[in-house]
C-alpha positions in Angstrom: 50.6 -21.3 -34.8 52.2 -18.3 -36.8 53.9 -15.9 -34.4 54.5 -12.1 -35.7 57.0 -10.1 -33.5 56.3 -6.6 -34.0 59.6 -4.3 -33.3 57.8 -0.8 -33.4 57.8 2.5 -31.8 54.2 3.1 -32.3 52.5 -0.8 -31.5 48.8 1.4 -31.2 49.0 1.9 -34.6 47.8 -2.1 -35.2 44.8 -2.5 -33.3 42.6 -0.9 -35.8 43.0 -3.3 -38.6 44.4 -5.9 -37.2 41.6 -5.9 -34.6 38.9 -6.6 -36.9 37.4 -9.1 -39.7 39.9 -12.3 -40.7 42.7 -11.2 -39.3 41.0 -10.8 -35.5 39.2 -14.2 -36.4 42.6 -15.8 -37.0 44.2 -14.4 -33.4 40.7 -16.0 -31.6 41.3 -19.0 -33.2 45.0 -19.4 -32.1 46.0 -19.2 -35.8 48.4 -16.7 -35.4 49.2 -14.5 -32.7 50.8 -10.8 -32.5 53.4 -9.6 -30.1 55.3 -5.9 -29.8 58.3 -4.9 -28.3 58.7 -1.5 -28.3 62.7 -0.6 -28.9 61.8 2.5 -26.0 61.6 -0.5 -23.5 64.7 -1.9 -24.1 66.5 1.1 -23.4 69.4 1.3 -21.0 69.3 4.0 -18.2 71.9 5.3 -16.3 74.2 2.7 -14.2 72.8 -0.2 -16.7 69.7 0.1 -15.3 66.3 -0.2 -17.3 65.1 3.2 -18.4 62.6 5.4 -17.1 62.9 8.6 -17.8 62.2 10.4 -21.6 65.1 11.1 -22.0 66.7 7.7 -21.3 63.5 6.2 -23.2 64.7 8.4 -26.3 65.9 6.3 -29.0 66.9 7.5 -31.7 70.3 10.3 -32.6 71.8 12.7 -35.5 72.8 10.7 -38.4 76.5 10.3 -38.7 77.2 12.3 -42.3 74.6 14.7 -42.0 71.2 15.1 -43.3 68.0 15.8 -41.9 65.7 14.1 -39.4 66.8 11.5 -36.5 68.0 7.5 -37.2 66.8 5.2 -34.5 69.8 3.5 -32.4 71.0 0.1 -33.3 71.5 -1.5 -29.7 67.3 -1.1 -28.5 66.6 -2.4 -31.6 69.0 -5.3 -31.6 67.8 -6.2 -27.7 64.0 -6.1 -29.0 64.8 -8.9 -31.8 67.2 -10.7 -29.0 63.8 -10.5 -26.6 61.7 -11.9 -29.6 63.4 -15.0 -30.9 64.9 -16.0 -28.3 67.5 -18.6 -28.5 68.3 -20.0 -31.5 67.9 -23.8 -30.7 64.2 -22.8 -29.2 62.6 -20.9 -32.2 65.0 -22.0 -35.6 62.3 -21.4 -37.7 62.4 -17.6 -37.6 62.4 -15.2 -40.2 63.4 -11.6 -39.5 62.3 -8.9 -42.0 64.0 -5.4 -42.5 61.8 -2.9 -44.5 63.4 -0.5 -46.6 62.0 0.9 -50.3 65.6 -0.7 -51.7 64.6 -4.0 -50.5 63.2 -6.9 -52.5 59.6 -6.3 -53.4 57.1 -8.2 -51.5 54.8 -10.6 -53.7 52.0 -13.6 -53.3 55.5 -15.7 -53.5 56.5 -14.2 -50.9 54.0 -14.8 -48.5 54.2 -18.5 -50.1 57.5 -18.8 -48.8 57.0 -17.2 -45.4 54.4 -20.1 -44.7 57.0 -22.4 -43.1 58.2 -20.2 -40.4 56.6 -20.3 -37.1 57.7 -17.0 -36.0 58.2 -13.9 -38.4 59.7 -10.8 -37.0 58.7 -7.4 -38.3 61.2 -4.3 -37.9 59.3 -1.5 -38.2 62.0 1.7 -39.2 60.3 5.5 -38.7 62.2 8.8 -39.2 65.6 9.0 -41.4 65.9 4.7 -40.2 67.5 2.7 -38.2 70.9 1.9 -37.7 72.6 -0.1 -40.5 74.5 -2.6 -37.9 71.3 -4.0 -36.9 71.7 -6.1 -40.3 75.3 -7.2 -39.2 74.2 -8.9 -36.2 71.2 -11.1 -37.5 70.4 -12.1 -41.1 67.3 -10.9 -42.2 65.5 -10.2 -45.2 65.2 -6.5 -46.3 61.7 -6.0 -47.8 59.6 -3.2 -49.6 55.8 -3.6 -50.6 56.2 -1.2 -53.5 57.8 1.3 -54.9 57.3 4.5 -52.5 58.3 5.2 -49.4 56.1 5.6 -46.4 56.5 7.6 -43.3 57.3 4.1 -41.3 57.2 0.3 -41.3 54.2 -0.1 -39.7 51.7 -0.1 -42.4 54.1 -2.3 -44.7 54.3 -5.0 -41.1 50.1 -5.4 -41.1 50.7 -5.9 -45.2 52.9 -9.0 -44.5 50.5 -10.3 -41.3 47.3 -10.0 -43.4 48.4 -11.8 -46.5 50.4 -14.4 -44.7 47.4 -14.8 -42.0 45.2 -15.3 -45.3 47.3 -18.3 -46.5 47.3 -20.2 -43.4 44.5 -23.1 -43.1 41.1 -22.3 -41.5 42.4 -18.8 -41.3 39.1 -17.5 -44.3 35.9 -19.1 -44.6 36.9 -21.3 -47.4 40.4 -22.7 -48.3 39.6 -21.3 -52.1 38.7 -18.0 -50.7 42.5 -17.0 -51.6 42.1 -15.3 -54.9 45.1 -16.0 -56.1 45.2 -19.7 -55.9 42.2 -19.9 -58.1 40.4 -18.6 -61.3 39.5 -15.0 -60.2 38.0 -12.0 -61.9 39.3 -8.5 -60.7 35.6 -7.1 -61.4 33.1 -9.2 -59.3 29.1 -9.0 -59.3 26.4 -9.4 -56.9 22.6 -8.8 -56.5 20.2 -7.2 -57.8 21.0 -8.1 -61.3 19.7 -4.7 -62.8 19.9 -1.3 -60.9 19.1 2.0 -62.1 20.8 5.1 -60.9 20.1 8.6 -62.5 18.1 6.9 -64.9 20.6 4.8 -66.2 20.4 0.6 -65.9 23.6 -1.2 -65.0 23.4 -4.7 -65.6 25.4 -7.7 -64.5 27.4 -9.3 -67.8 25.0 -12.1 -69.6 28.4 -14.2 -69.2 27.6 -15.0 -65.2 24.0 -15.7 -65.7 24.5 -18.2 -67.9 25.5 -20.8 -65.6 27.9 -22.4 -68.7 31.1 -22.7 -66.3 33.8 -23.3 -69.2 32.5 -19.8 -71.1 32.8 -18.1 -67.4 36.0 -19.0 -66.5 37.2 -17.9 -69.9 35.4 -14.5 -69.3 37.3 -14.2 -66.2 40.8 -15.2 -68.1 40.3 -12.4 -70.0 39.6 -10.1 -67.6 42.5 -11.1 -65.5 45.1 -10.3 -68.6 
């Protein structure tokens, strides 16, 4: 089974998509499973104590430099991954993923790669960040799924859980369901095979009605260059 540790500040965010379709399938069948630690619980309070109020719950500070908005504080963050791998000699196949839009773009390869972990930690940054030092104290791979920035790591985290969950075995109805391990047109067709709307007919292409497999699958070459 595929473990994703979810560092977040916002772990409601997740339960409407990854609640649903394949992904929720794959969590019932013990394919994967999801966990999240919340950096506000790992918080220290006065006298060392766990924190309880807001304002020793608050986690993030000023940036050192200047600039706008808030970074979020190394230490919560740091005792959050500590909490979700454990010790090293019980989970050694864990990958730890930093998202940033200067990290290395996320790809099908990827995902490949990520297969052979068995517990893949997700460190989900909101506001101006989070503190820089977290990266000294455990590698980790610092990842972007395109080139844009959005307002946290969140929706970047369920990118990596869907199209990791995707790969793994029994995980979609059919092994060959994963596009791109197979012959696969970006435009697809179902029925009828003629509608009309506003008096116009749209027609499937001849190509797919044929039933001659060779001149299909050079149809959908071509519309996969």
């Amino acid at each position: 089974m595929t473990t994703f540790h979810v560092i977040t500040l916002f772990p409601d965010a997740f339960e409407s998509y990854l609640g649903v379709s394949i992904v929720k399938r794959a969590q019932e069948r013990k394919l994967i499973a999801v966990r999240y630690y919340n950096p506000r619980d790992f918080a220290v309070g006065k006298f060392g104590r766990q924190a309880k109020t807001y304002a020793e719950r608050r986690v993030d500070d000023r940036p050192y430099g200047g600039g706008p908005g808030m970074v979020i504080e190394a230490l919560p963050v740091i005792r959050a991954i500590e909490k979700a791998i454990g010790k090293k000699s019980q989970k050694p196949k864990a990958k730890i993923i930093f998202f940033t839009p200067a990290g290395k773009q996320f790809a099908n390869e990827t995902a490949d790669s990520y297969m052979k972990y068995s517990d893949i930690v997700l460190i989900c940054g909101r506001y101006e960040g989070i503190d820089a030092r977290v990266k000294k104290v455990f590698p980790m791979a610092e990842i972007s799924v395109g080139p844009f920035t959005v307002t946290g790591g969140e929706l970047p985290a369920m990118i990596i859980i869907d199209a990791v969950t995707r790969r793994i075995p029994g995980a979609l109805g059919h092994d060959q369901s994963v596009e791109e391990t197979r012959l696969a047109s970006p435009d697809v067709y179902t029925r009828p095979e003629v509608f009309e709307y506003k008096k116009k007919k749209y027609r499937v292409p001849k190509i797919l009605l044929s039933g001659h497999h060779a001149k299909m699958d050079e149809w959908k070459k071509e519309r996969r260059r």
